[in-house]
N, C-alpha and C positions, 0 to 999 in steps of 0.2 A: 504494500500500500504506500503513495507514494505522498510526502508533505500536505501537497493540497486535498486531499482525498480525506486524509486524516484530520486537518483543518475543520473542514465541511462537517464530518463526522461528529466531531468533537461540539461545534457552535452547536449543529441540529438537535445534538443531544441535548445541552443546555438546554437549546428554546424551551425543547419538551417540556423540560423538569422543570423548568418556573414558572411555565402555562398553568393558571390551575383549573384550567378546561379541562386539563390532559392527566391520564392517570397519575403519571411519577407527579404530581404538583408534590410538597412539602408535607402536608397535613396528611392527604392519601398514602403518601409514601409510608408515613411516621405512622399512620392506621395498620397500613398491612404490615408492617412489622411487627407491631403490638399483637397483631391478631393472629402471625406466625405463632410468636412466641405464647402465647396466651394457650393456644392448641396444641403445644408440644409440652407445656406445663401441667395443661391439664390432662393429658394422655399420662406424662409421669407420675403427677398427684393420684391418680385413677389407680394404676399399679400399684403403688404405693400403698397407697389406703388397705386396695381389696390384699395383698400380700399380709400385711399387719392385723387386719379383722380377719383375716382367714387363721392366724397362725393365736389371735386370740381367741378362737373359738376352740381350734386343737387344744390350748395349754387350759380351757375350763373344763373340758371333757373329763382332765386326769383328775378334778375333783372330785372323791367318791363321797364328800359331807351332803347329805341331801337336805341339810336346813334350808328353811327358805330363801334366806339371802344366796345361799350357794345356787339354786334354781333360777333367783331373778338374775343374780352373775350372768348365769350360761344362757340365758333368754333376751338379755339386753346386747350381750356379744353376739345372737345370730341373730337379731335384727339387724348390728351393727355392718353384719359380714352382706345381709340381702341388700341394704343400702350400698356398701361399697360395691357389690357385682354389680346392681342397676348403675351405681356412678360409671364406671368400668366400664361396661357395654355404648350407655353414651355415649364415653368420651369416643367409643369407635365406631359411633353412630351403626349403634346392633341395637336389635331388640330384644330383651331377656327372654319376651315371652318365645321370638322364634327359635333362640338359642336351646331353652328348654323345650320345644316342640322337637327339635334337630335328636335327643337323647332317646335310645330304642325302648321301645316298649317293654321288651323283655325284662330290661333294667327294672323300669317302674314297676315291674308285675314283682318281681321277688322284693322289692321294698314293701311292695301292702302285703305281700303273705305276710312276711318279717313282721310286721307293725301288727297284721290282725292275731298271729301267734303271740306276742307280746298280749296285746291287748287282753285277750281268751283267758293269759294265763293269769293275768292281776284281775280277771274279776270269779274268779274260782280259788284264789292264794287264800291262803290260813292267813295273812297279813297284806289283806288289799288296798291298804292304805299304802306301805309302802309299793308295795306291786304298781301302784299308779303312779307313784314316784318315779320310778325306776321306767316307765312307760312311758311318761313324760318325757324324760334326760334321754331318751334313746332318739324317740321318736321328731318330738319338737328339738333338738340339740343334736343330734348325732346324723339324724337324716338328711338335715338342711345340710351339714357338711363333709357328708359324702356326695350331695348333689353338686355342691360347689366344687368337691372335687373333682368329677367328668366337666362340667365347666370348663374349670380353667385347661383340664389335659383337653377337653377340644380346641383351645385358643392360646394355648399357651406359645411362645417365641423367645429368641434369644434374649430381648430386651429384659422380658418380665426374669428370666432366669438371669440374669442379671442382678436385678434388684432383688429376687430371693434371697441368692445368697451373699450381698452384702448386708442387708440385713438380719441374717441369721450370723454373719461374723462381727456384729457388732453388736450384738445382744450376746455372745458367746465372752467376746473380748470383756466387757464393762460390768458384765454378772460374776466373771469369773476375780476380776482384778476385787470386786465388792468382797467376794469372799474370801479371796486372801487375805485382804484388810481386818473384816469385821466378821466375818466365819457365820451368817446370822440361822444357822441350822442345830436345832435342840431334837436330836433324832430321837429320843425316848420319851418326849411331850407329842399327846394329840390332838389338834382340832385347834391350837391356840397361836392365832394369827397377829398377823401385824408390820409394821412396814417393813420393823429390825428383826424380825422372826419368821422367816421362809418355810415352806413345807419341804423338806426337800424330799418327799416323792413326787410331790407335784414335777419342782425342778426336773429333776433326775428323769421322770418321765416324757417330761416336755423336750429338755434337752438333748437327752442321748441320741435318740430319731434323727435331731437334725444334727449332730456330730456325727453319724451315720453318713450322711448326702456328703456331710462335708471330705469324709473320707473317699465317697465316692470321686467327689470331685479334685481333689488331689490329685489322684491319681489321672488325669486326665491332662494334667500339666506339663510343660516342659520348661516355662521362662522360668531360670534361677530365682526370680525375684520373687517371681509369685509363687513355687514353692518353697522359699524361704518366709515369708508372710504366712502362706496357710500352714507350715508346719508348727508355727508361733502358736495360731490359733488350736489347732490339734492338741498341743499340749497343755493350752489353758483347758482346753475342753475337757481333756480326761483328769486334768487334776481338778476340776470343780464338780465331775461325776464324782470321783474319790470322797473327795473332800463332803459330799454332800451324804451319803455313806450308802445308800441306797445300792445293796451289792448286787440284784441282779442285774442294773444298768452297766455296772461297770465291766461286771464278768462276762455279758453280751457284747461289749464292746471291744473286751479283751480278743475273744473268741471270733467274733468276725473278723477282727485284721488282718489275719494270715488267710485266710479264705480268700478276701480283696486280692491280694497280692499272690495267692499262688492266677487265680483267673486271669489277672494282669500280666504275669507272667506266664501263661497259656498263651495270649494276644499277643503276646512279644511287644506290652504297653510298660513293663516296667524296667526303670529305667535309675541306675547311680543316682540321680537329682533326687528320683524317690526315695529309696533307701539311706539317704544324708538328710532329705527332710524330716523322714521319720525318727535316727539319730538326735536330730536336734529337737524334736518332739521330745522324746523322750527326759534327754538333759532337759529340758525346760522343768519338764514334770519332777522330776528330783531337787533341781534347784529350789522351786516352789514348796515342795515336801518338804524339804528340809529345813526351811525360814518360817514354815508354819508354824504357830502355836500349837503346846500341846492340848490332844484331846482324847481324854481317856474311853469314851463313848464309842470312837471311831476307831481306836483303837481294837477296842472292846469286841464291839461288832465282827471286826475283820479279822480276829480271831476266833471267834467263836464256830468262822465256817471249815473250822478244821478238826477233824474227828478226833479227842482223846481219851481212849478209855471207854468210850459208848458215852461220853456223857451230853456231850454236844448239844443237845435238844434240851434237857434241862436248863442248860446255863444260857439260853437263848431264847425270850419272851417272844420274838417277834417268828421266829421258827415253832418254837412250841406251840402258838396259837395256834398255827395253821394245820399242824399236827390234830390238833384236837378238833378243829374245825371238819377236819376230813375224817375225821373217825363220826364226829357226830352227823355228817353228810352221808354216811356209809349206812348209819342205822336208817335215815329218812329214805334214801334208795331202796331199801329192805321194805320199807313199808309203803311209798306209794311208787313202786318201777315204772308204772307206764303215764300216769296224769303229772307225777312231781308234785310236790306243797304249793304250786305255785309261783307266778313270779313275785320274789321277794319274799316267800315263805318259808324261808332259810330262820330271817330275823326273829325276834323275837317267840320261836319253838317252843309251844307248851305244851307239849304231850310227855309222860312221863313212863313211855315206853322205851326210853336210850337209859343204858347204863354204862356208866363211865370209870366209876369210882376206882373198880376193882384197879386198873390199868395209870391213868393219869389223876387219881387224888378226885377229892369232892369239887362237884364241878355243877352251878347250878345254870342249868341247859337254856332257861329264857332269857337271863341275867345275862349268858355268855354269846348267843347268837345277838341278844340285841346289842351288846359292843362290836361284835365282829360284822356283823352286817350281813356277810355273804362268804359263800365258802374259799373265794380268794385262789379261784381254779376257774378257769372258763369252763370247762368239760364240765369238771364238778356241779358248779351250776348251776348248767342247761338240764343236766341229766336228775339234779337235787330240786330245782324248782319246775323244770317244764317234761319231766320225765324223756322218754327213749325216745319219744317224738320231736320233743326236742330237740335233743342230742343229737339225732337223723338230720335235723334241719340244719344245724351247726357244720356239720359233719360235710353237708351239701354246699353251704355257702364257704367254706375252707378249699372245695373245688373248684367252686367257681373264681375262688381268689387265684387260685397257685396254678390251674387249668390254663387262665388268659394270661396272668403276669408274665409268664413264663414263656408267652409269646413273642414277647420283646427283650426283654436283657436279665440275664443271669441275676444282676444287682436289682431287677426289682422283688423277685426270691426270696434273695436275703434281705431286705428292707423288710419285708410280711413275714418273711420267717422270725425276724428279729420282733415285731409285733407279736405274733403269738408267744415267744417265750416270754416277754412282757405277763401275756395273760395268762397263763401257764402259772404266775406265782402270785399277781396281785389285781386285785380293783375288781369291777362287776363288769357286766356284759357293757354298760353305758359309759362307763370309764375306757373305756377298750376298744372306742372308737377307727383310733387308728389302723387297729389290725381293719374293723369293717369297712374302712375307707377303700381298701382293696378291689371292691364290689364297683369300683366308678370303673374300672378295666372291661369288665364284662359291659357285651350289648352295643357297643359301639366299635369299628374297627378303627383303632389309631393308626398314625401315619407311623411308622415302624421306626423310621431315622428318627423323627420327634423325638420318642421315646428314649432313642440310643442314645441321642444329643444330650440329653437331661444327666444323665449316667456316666455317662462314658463315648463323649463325642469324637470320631475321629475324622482326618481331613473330609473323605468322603461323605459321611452323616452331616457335616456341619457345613457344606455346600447345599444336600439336599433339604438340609429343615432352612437353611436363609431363603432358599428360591420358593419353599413349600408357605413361609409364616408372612 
C-alpha cells in the first residue's frame, strides 16, 4: 500500500469515527464495549455462581443432622443452585426448560421409582417421622443435584472446567492453611457447630472427592510450573484430610494413588514431572506434620486402627458403635427380611426382641438407634429399612452407575468406586449423595472426549471437546 492510499485510509477512517451518524461515533463505540464486556462478565459470573451453588449443595448433603435448621440449610442451597442454572443458561441464552426437556426419559423414570420406593417406605416405617425426613433430604436435596448434574455434563467446556478447579484449589489452599493455624476440629464432640468449630466429616467428606479430581488432574500435566503448584496443593490437601482425622477419607485417598498412577503409566501418561511433584507432595505433608500442634485425639484415633491383642474395637467408640449398630441391624433383618422397618426405622427401635447384652455389655436398643440414627452401611440400610426389595433396587442403580461410567474413562470408576467406600462406612442413603450423583451418566449418550477431557485430557480429546463445546 503505497503513502497516498494509506493517507486516504487513514483520514476516511477518522471521518467515520467522529461522524456520530456512523456506528464507531465515540459514545457507540464506548456502548459496544461496555456491552462486550458486560456479556463476557456475565457468562463468567454465570459459571461462577452455578460452580459455587453446585459444590454448596454437594458439601450440605454430607450433613446427616436432620434438625430443622440443617433441612432449611440444604433447601435454601438448592434453590440457590436452580437460581444459578437458570442464571447460567441465560447468560447463554438457553432455556432450562428445553435443557431439561433435552435429558432421557429413562433417567426420569428410575428417579420416581427411587422417590416412590422412598416415599412407600416412610409411610409404612416404625419411625415415619423420620422416614419423611430422610425422604425429604433425598428427594427435594439430593435429586435436584443429580439433575444439575446431567446439566452441566451436557454443557459443560473447557472454560467452566477451568473455573472448577481453580476454585476447588483455593478453597483447598485457604481451609487447609486455617487449619494448620487454628486446627478448629474436636473429632470426639457431636453436633456442636460454629465458625471456630468445623465438622470434620462434613470437611473430610466434602473434600476428599474433590482432592480426588484434583489428583486426576495432575496427572494430566506437563508444564513444570503447574505441576509444581498443584503438587503444593496435593499436599495441603492430604495433610488437612489427616489433620481432620476422619480415617476412611484419608485411607481412600491413600489407596487410590497408586491405582492413578499405575493406569497412567498403562497410557504411557506418567511422567519424572509427576513423580517429583508427588515427592514434593509429600515433603510438604511432613513438613506440615511436623510444625503441627500436638493432638492426642488424632493421634489417638490413628492408632486405634491397628489391631492389638483383639482389642481394637473396645478402645475405639467410633468403630465400636458401628459394630453394634450392625449387630442390632442383623436382629431387624431377622425379623422383617422382605418389607424392612422402614425408611428410617432403624432410629429410634423399640421392640424388645434384640439381645445384646450377653456379647457387647447392656445396651438400651431405643436410646442407642436414636443416637446412631442409621446403620452407617449403605447395604445395611436399604436391606434394614426397605428390606431385599430394596436392597435389589440399590443393587440395580450400582449398575447402572458403574455399567455407563465405565463407558468413558477408567477415573470415572474410581471416583464412584471411591463414593461407595465413602458409604460402605458412614452417613445414610441422603448423605451419600455423591455416590447417586453417578445416575446423571445413565440415559443420555455423552460426547466420549468430553468426558476424557475432564479426567484425563490428551492432545487429541482436547482438540475434539474445543471444536465439540
Amino acid at each position: 500500500m503505497d503513502g497516498a492510499s494509506s493517507d486516504y485510509t487513514q483520514d476516511h477512517f477518522d471521518s467515520l469515527f467522529h461522524n456520530r451518524n456512523i456506528i464507531f461515533d465515540h459514545s457507540l463505540n464506548s456502548n459496544l464495549i461496555k456491552r462486550v464486556l458486560l456479556i463476557m462478565s456475565k457468562s463468567t459470573l454465570s459459571r461462577i455462581t452455578l460452580i459455587i451453588a453446585y459444590l454448596l449443595v454437594y458439601a450440605s448433603t454430607n450433613i446427616s443432622n436432620y434438625g430443622t435448621n440443617s433441612i432449611l440449610l440444604k433447601l435454601f442451597f438448592v434453590l440457590l443452585l436452580f437460581l444459578a442454572v437458570k442464571f447460567y443458561f441465560n447468560s447463554l441464552n438457553l432455556s432450562l426448560t428445553h435443557e431439561l426437556k433435552k435429558i432421557s426419559g429413562k433417567f426420569y423414570l428410575v428417579l420416581t421409582i427411587f422417590g416412590v420406593i422412598l416415599l412407600t417406605g416412610s409411610i409404612y416405617s416404625l419411625n415415619p417421622g423420620f422416614g419423611m425426613l430422610k425422604f425429604v433430604s433425598m428427594v427435594f436435596v439430593g435429586f435436584p443435584f443429580i439433575i444439575s448434574t446431567k446439566l452441566l455434563l451436557l454443557n459443560f467446556n473447557g472454560r467452566d472446567k477451568n473455573i472448577f478447579f481453580a476454585i476447588i484449589y483455593i478453597f483447598i489452599v485457604i481451609t487447609s492453611i486455617y487449619i494448620f493455624l487454628f486446627n478448629p476440629f474436636i473429632q470426639n464432640e457431636m453436633y456442636k457447630f460454629s465458625i471456630g468449630r468445623w465438622s470434620h466429616v462434613v470437611y473430610a467428606r466434602f473434600t476428599a472427592p474433590l482432592l480426588l479430581l484434583v489428583l486426576f488432574h495432575f496427572f494430566t500435566k506437563k508444564n513444570i510450573k503447574e505441576l509444581f503448584v498443584i503438587s503444593l496443593i496435593i499436599g495441603l490437601g492430604y495433610y488437612a484430610i489427616y489433620i481432620s482425622n476422619m480415617r476412611a477419607a484419608l485411607l481412600g485417598l491413600i489407596a487410590v494413588l497408586p491405582v492413578i498412577m499405575v493406569i497412567n503409566f498403562l497410557k504411557k501418561q506418567l511422567r519424572f514431572g509427576h513423580i517429583t511433584g508427588l515427592t514434593i507432595s509429600a515433603a510438604l505433608f511432613i513438613l506440615l506434620y511436623s510444625f503441627s500442634p500436638g493432638n492426642e485425639i488424632i493421634k489417638e484415633r490413628y492408632e486405634n486402627m491397628i489391631i492389638t491383642d483383639g482389642q481394637i474395637i473396645g478402645k475405639d467408640p467410633s468403630m465400636m458403635s458401628r459394630i453394634i449398630g450392625y449387630a442390632i441391624s442383623w436382629e431387624m433383618i431377622k425379623k422383617y427380611p422382605f418389607t424392612g422397618t422402614g425408611l428410617g426405622g432403624f432410629r429410634n427401635y423399640n421392640e424388645n426382641d434384640i439381645m445384646l447384652n450377653e456379647k457387647y455389655g447392656e445396651v438400651n436398643i431405643p436410646e442407642y438407634t436414636a443416637w446412631l440414627k442409621y446403620p452407617h452401611n449403605i447395604f445395611i440400610e436399604f436391606q434394614t429399612e426397605l428390606g431385599i426389595g430394596g436392597t435389589l433396587w440399590f443393587l440395580y442403580i450400582l449398575y447402572l452407575i458403574f455399567s455407563t461410567t465405565r463407558k468413558y474413562f477408567p477415573g470415572l470408576t474410581i471416583f464412584y468406586l471411591f463414593a461407595l467406600w465413602f458409604a460402605l462406612l458412614s452417613k445414610d442413603i441422603s448423605s451419600n449423595i455423591l455416590l447417586f450423583s453417578g445416575l446423571a451418566f445413565y440415559g443420555n449418550p455423552y460426547e466420549t472426549e468430553r468426558i476424557k477431557e475432564f479426567f484425563s485430557p490428551s492432545k487429541k480429546s482436547g482438540v475434539r471437546a474445543s471444536s465439540s463445546s
